[in-house]
Structures are given as C-alpha cells and as structure tokens.
Backbone bond lengths (Angstrom), bond angles and torsions (degrees), N, CA, C in turn:
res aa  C-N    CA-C-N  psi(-1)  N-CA   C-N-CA  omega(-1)  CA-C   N-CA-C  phi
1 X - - - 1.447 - - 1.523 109.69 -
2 X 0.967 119.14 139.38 1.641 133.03 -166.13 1.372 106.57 -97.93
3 X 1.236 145.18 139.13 1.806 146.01 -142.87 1.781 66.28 -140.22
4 X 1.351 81.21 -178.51 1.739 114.10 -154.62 2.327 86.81 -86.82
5 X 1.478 103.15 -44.71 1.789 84.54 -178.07 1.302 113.10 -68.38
6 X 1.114 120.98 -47.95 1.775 123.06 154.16 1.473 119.71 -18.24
7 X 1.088 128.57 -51.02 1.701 139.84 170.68 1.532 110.73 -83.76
8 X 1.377 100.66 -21.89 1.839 90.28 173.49 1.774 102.44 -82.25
9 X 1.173 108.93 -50.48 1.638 118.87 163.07 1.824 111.90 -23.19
10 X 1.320 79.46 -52.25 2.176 78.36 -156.63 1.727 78.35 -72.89
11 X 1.646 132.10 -59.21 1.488 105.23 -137.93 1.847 96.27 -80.43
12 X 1.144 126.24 -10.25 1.463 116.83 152.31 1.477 136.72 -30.12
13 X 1.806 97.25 -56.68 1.471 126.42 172.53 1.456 96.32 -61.79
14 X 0.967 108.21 -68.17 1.652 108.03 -158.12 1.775 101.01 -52.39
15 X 1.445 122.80 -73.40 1.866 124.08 168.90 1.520 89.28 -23.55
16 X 1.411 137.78 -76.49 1.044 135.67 -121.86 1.997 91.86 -72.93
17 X 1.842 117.05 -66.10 0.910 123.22 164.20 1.822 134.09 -39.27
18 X 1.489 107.52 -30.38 1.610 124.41 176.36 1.476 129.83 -93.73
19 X 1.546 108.02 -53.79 1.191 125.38 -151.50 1.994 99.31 -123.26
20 X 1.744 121.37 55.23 1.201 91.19 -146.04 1.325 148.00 -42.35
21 X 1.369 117.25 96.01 1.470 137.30 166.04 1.356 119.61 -58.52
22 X 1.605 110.09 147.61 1.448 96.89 175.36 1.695 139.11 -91.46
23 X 0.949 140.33 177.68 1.619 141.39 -157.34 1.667 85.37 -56.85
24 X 1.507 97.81 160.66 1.587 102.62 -172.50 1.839 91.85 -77.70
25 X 1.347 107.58 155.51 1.388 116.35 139.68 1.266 129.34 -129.43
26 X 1.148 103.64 98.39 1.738 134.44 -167.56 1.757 93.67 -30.90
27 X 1.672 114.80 -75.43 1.841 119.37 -175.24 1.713 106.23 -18.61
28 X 1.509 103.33 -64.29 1.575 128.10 -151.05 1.399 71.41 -82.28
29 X 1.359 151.00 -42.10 1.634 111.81 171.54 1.511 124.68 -78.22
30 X 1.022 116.63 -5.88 1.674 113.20 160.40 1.733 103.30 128.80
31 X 1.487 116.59 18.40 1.319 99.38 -151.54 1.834 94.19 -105.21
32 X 1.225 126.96 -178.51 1.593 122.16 -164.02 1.614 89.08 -91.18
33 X 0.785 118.30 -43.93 1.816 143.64 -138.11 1.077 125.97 -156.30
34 X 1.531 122.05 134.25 1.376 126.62 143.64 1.754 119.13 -10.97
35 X 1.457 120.26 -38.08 1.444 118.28 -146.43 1.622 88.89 -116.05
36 X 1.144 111.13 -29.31 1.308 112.76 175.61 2.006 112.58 -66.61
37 X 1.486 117.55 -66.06 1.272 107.24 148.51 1.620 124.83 -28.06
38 X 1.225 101.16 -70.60 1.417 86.76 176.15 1.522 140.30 -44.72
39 X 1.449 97.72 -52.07 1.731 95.50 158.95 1.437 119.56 -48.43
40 X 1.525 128.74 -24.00 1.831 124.00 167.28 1.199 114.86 -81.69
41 X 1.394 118.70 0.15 1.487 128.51 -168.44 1.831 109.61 -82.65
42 X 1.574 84.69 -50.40 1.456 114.44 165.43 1.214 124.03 -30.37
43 X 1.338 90.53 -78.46 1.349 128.75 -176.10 1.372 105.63 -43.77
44 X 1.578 131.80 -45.78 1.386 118.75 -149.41 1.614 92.56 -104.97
45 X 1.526 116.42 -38.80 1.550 119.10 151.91 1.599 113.70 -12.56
46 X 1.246 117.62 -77.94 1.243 144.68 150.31 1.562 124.36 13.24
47 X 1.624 87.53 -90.20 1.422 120.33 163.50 1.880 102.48 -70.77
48 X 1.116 122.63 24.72 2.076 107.83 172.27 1.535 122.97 48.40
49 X 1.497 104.20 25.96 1.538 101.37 179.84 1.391 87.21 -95.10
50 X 1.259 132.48 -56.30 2.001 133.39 -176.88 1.097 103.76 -96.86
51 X 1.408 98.28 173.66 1.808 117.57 169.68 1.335 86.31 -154.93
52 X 1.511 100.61 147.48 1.250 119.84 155.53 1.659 111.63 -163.06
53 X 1.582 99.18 -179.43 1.573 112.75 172.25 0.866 128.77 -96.99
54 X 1.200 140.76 73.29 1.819 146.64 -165.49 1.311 88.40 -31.02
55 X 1.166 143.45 -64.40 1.534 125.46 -172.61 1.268 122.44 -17.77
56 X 1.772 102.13 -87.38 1.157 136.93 -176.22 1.407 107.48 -55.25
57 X 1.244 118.51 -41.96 1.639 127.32 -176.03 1.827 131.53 -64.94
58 X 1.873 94.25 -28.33 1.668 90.03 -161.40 1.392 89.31 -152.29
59 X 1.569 119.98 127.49 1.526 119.00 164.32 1.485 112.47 -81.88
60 X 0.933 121.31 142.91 1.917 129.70 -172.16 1.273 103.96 -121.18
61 X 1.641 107.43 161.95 1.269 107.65 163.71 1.319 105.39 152.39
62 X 1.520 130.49 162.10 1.145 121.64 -165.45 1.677 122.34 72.98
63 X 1.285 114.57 -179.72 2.117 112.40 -176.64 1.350 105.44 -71.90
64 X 1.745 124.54 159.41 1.137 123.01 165.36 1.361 131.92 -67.75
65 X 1.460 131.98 121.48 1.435 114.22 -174.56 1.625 106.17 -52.95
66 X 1.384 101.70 143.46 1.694 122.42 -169.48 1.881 84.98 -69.55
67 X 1.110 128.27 -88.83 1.639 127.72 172.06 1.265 121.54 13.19
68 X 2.183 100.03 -78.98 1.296 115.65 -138.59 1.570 93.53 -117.87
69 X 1.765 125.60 -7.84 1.451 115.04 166.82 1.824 103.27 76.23
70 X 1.033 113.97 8.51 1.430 88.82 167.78 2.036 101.58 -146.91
71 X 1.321 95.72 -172.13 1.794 97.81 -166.11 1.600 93.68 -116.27
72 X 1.280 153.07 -0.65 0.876 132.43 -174.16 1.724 125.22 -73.98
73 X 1.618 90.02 145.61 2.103 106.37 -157.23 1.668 78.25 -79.39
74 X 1.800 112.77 -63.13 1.258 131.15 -116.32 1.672 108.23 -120.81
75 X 1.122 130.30 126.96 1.608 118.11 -177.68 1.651 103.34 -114.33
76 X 1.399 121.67 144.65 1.593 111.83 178.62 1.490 79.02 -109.66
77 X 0.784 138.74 113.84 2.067 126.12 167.87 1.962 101.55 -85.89
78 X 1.298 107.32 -1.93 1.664 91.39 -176.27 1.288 85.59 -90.63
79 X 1.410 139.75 24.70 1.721 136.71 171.27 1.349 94.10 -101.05
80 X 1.202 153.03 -25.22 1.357 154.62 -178.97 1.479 123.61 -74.91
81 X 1.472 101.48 123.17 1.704 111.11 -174.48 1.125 93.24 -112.90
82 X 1.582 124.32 132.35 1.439 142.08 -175.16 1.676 93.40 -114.64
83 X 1.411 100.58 117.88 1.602 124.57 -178.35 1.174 132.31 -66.95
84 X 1.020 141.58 160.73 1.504 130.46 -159.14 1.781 101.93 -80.18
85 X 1.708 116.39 -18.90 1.733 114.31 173.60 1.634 87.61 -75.52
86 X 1.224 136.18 -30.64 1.285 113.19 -168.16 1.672 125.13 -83.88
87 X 1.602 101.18 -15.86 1.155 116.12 -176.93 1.420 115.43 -95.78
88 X 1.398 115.84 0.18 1.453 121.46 176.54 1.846 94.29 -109.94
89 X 1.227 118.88 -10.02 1.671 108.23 167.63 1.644 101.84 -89.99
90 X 1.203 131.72 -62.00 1.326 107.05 -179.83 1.788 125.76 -61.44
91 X 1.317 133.96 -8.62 1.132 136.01 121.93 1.370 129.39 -9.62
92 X 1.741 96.23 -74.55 2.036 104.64 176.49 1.657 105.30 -55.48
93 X 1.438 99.94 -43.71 2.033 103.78 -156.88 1.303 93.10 -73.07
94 X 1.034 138.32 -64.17 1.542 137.53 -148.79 1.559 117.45 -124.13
C-alpha cells in the first residue's frame, strides 16, 4: 500500500521525467532525511513503480540509520526512472 510520501515521490518523478519538473526536494516534500526518503525510494523500487542504480543514484557513508536501515548522505533523483506501474498510479491519483 502506497502512503501519501510514496505518491508525492512518484508524481515528482513523473513532472520531473514528463513535464520538465525540477530535481526532487525530498525536505519541501515532507521527508525528515536523506535516509528517510530513501527508505520510500526502496520501497517503491520494490513494489516496480522505479528503478534505479544505487550507484549512480545515492552517495552513502557513515552508520545505518537505526529507523530507516540505510546510510545514504546524498540523493541524485534525476537518476530515477518512474515505471510504467508508477506512471499509471499517478495518472489514477492526480
């Protein structure tokens, strides 16, 4: 089930990928953290709404947040391809 930052995530991707929109900013979408996004990043990866390259996508480093399970400082979101399941949910929502 997809929560409300999850859907701010995809229709970001999608403006950002469609309509040129600009690079996400995770804060101004509601999120605590770098690691906190990232754990929804995951998540929707996951679930086949994105793909991406953890490489190319996220600088790491440092302990894992206890919370969100991962180390990432840094997000590139113009590395993110929003999938055709993700592009037929922001479609339905908005």
């Amino acid at each position: 089930m997809l929560d409300e930052l999850d859907l701010k995530i995809l229709k970001g991707l999608y403006d950002l990928n469609f309509n040129h929109g600009q690079k996400l900013n995770f804060t101004e979408l509601g999120f605590e953290s770098n690691q906190h996004a990232a754990y929804h990043l995951y998540k929707l990866q996951k679930l086949s709404y994105i793909n991406f390259d953890e490489e190319r996508s996220f600088t790491t480093g440092g302990r894992k947040h206890e919370k969100y399970h991962n180390n990432v400082l840094t997000i590139w979101s113009e590395n993110f391809d929003i999938l055709e399941k993700g592009i037929e949910e922001v479609k339905k929502r908005f």
